[in-house]
N, C-alpha and C positions, 0 to 999 in steps of 0.2 A: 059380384060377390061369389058367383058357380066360381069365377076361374080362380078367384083367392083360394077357394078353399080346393079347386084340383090342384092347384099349382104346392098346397101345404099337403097336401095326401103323397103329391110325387115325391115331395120331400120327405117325406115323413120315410116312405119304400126305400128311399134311395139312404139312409142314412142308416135302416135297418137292415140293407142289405148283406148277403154274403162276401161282398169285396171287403165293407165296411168293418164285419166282425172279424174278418181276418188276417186284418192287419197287426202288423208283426212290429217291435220294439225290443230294446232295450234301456234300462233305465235302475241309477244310482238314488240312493234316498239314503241320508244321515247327514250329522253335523262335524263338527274338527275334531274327534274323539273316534274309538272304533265304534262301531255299528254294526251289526249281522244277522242275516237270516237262519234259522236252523228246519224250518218247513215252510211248505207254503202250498193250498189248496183252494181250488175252486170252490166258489161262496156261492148259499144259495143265495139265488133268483140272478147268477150273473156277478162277475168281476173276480177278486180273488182274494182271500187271507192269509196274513205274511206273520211269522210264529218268529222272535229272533231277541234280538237283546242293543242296549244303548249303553254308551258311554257317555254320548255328549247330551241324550237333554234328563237329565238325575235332580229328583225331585229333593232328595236328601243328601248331604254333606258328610256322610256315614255311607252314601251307596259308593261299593266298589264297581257294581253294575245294574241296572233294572231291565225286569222284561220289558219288551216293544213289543206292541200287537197293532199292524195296519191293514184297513180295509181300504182294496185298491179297486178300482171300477176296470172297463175293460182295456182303457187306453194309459189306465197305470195310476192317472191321479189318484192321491190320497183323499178319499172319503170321511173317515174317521180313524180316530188313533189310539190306545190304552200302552199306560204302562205304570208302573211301580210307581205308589206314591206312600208309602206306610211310613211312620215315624220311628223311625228303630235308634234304639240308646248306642248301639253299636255298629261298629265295621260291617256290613252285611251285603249281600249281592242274592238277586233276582234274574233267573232267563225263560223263558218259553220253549220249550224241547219241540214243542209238538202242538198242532191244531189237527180237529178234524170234525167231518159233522155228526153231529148227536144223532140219535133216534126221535127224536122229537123237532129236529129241522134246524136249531138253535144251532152256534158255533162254540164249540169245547177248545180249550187250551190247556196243555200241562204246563204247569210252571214247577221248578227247582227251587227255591232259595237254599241260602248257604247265613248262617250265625256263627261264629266261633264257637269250637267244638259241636253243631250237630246240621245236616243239613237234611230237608224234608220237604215233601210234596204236595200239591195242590190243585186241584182242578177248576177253571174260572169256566162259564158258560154268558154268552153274549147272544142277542138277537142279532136279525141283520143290520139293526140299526145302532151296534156298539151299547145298548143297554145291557146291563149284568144283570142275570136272572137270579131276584134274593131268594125261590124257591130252593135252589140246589147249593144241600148244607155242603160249605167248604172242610175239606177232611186235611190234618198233618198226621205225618205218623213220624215219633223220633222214641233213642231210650232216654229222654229225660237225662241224660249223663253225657258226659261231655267226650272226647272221640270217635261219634257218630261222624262218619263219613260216605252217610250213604244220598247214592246218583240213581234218580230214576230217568231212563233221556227219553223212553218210550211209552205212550199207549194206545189204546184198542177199543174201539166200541162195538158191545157186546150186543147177541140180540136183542137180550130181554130188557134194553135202553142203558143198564150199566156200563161202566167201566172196566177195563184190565189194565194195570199198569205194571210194568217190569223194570227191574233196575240190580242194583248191587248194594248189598248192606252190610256196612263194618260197626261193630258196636262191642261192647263190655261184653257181649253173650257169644261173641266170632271175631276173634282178634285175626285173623286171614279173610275175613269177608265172603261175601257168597251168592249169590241169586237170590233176587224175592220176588212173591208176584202179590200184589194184593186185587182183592174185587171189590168194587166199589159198585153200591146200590144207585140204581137211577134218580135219587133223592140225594146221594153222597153219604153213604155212611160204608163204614170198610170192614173187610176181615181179610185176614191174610193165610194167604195158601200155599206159600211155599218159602220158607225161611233158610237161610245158610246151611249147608250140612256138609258139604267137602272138605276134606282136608287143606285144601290149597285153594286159591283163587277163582273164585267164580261170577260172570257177570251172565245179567238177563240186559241183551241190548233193544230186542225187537217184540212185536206180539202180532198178532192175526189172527181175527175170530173164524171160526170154522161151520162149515152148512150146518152140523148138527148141534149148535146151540153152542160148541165148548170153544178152545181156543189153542192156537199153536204158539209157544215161549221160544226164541231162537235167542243163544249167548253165547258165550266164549268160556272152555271149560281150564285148569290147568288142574282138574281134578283126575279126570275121566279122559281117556282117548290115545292117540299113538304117539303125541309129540310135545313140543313146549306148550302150545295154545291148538286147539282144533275146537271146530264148531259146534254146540251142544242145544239139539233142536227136542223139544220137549210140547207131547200133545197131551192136552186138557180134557175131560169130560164135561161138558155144562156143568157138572156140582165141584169141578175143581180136582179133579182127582186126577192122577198122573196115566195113562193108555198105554205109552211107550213112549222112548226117547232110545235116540241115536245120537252120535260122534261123527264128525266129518272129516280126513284131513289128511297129513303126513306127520312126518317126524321134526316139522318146523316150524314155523308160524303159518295159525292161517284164522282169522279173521269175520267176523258177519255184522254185516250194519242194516243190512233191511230185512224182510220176509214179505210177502204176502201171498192169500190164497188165490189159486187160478179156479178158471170155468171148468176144468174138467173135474174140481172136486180136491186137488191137490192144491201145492204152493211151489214155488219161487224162491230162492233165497239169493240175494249177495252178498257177497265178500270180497276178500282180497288174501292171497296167499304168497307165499314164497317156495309155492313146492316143488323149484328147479336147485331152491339150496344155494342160490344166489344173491340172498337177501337184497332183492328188489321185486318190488311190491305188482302184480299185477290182478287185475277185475277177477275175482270167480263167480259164475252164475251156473249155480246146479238145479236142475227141473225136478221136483218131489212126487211122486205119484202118493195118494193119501195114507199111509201107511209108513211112506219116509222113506223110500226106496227107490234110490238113484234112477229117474230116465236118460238124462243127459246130464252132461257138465262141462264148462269150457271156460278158460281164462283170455283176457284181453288184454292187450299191452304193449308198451316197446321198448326202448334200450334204457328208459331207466325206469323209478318208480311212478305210478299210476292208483288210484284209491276211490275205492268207493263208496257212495254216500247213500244214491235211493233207486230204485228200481220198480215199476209197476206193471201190470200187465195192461196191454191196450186192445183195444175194438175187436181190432183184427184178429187176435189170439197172440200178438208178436208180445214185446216187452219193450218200455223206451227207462234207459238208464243215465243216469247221473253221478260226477264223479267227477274225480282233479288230477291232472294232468302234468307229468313233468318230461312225461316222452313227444310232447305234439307241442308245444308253445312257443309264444310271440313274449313273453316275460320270466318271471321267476315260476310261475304254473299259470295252467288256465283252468279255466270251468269245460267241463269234457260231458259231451251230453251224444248217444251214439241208441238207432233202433234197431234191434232182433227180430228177427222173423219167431216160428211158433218153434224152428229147431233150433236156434239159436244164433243163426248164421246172422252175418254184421245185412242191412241192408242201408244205412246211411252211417254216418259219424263224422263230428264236428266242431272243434273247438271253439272258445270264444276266450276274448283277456285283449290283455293292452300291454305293456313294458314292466307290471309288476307281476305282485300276488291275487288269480283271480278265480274264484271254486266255486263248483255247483254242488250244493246238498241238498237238494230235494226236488224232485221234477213228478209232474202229474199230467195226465192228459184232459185235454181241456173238453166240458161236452159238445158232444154236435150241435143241440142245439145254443150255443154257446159262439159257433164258429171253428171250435176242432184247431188243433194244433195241439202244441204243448206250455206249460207255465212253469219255469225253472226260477229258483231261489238259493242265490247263493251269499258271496259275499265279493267286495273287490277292492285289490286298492290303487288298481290303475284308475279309476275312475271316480267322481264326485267331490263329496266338499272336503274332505281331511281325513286319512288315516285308513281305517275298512269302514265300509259302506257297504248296506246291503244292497246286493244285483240281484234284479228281477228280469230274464228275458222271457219274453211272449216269441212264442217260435211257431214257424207254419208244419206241416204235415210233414213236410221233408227237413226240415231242420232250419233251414233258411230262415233270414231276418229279408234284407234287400240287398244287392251289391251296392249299393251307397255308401253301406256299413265297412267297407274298403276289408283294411285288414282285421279288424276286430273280430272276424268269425271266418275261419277256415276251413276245407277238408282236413280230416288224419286218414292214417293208414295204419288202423294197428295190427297185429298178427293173432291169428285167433287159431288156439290149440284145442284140442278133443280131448281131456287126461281122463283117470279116471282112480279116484281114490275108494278109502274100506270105509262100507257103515261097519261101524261098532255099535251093536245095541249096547245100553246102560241100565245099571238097576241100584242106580242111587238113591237113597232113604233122605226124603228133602220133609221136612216137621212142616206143620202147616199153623204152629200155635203163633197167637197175636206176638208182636215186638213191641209194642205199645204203643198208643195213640193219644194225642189233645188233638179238642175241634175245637174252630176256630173259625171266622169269617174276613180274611182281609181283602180288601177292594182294591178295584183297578181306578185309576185319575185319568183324566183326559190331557192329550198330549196335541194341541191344534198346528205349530211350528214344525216343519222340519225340510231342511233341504231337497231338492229333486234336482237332481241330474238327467239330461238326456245325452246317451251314449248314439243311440242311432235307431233310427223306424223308419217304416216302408212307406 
């Protein structure tokens, strides 16, 4: 009986092991339909949560699309699953922008939906075990009038357990559209703090809470700044009030899809620019010191266009980023996932795909006590059961999967320049009065069925 039970203890070590936890994969999950990730974050107690959307398992005959929400353990299997089950009379489409963990430990998702003429927002909250917490009141915000076309694809948890949510909103009150931010109470109830007020085009794409309780907005302005589109980074007081905002950019497009704040007290921003006037697209990542004032800045890329999706700061002080690839690929693009040292310099990069369309939107560093590496979410349609699929790869410290994996994941070689563009401070007058709101509480259904593909593991 001693030796049963050393011989269950050695195993027990041995399966807990660090070789064990980090082990490296790739892997395809959806049905004949498209399928996609749009985020994807380390869960607590261990595995991971995938934020994306489904074509092929639709609960309703009216859905053009439903959110997917899966909880993946650490070698990928699907745990549990949520997605769209609401009875709608009409045409209608659901996606999940965004997970992330709550202040209270639980897992938060934004979800979009879309109704002919207006589309509006919603926060669901899940334990680890895929239950919906009926505490936290479900909020929409729309004008009740049909033309509403407003996208929120971001948000942010606050310190005080709230929300921030950023998007762009066109309605009867801003027929050019504009920036919004609303706050939502840790219970769900909302007010809104920043309403359209440009003349011309304005989007809130990103958000990130900041040490001193408030938060930083990053969008895309054609109101304010030196060119078609430049970046319009906007800081918050804890009670919602504007600090300063700046403009980022040239005279031609230039682009942001993530932010977040760094250890020194500042933030991170990416994008993607065209500021050689070549209209092809490559990486920008500018370093913020807390006040919004250029440290560095450098674009990545090669002979054609290149895009990007997430970016985060990691352990080390470096940054590991994500992003799609049309200068480094084995298809029509790949998933491009490449890390920064703390000055910005490249220290690895690596693509991954197959003979099609294959993209990484969202990459996070996995915790050490977890096993450490990195957990990328994208989408593919080299791989799985039909159509896009979402791709999930579990990557090690250096990027690597196994050479098993043959060609599916290669070196690049992109070229990394130093430019250096103008802050424009801004002193735009953004209303902060409500746009109007119904609550409402609609539920997520359980989704037990869906394909798995394995691409390749170590």
């Amino acid at each position: 009986m001693t030796k049963i039970i050393s011989f269950i203890s050695i195993l027990m070590l041995v399966l807990s092991s660090p070789a064990v936890l980090d082990a490296q994969w790739a892997k395809a999950y959806g049905g004949s339909e498209d399928d996609w990730a749009n985020d994807i974050f380390p869960a607590p107690g261990g595995g991971f949560i995938v934020a994306g959307g489904t074509k092929s398992y639709l609960a309703n005959a009216n859905f053009s699309k439903a959110f997917w929400i899966l909880k993946l353990d650490a070698e990928g299997t699907a745990l549990w699953q949520r997605l769209d089950i609401q009875p709608y009379s009409s045409a209608s489409g659901s996606d999940a922008f965004g997970v992330r963990v709550a202040a209270d430990g639980k897992i938060a998702a934004l979800i979009n939906y879309n109704y002919p003429g207006c589309n509006y927002f919603q926060i669901l909250k899940f334990d680890r075990n895929g239950k919906e917490d009926p505490a936290f009141f479900q909020v929409y915000r729309t004008e009740f009038v049909p033309y509403d076309a407003s996208v929120y694809p971001s948000f942010g948890v606050l310190g005080d357990g709230g929300f921030l949510v950023v998007g762009h909103h066109v309605g009867p009150s801003n027929r050019t559209g504009g920036m919004v931010v609303h706050r939502l109470s840790r219970t769900g109830w909302s007010q809104t703090l920043i309403k359209p007020d440009g003349p011309e085009q304005d989007y809130a794409h990103v958000t990130a809470s900041t040490l001193d309780g408030g938060a930083l907005v990053a969008g895309v302005t054609r109101s304010f700044g030196a060119g078609a589109t430049d970046v319009w980074l906007l800081k918050l007081s804890p009670r919602g009030r504007i600090q300063w905002q700046s403009t980022y950019g040239w005279a031609g497009e230039d682009l942001v899809y993530d932010l977040e704040k760094t250890s020194d007290g500042g933030s991170v921003l990416l994008g993607q620019t065209d500021a050689e006037g070549m209209r092809r697209w490559d990486l920008w990542v500018l370093k913020l010191d807390k006040n919004g004032n250029i440290l560095w800045e450098k674009t990545y890329g090669g002979a054609n266009g290149d895009y990007a999706h997430s970016i985060q700061q990691t352990r080390d002080r470096g940054y590991i980023v994500a992003g799609t690839t049309y200068s480094f690929r084995a298809g029509t693009g790949d998933a491009w996932v490449f890390k920064l040292d703390a000055a910005g310099e490249i220290v690895w990069q690596y693509r991954y795909g197959g003979s099609f369309y294959d993209g990484a939107w969202a990459v996070r560093e996995i915790p050490s006590a977890f096993g450490g590496g990195y957990i990328v979410g994208g989408k593919t349609r080299s791989f799985g059961a039909g159509n896009d699929d979402v791709l999930v790869l579990k990557l090690a410290e250096d990027g690597t999967i196994d050479p098993s994996c043959g060609v599916f994941v290669s070196a690049t070689a992109a070229a990394v320049k130093t430019i250096h563009s103008v802050v424009r401070p801004t002193s735009a007058l953004v209303a902060g009065y409500p746009i109007g709101a119904f609550f409402n509480r609609y539920k997520a259904g359980n989704n037990e069925t869906t394909a798995q593909t394995v691409i390749c593991k170590k």
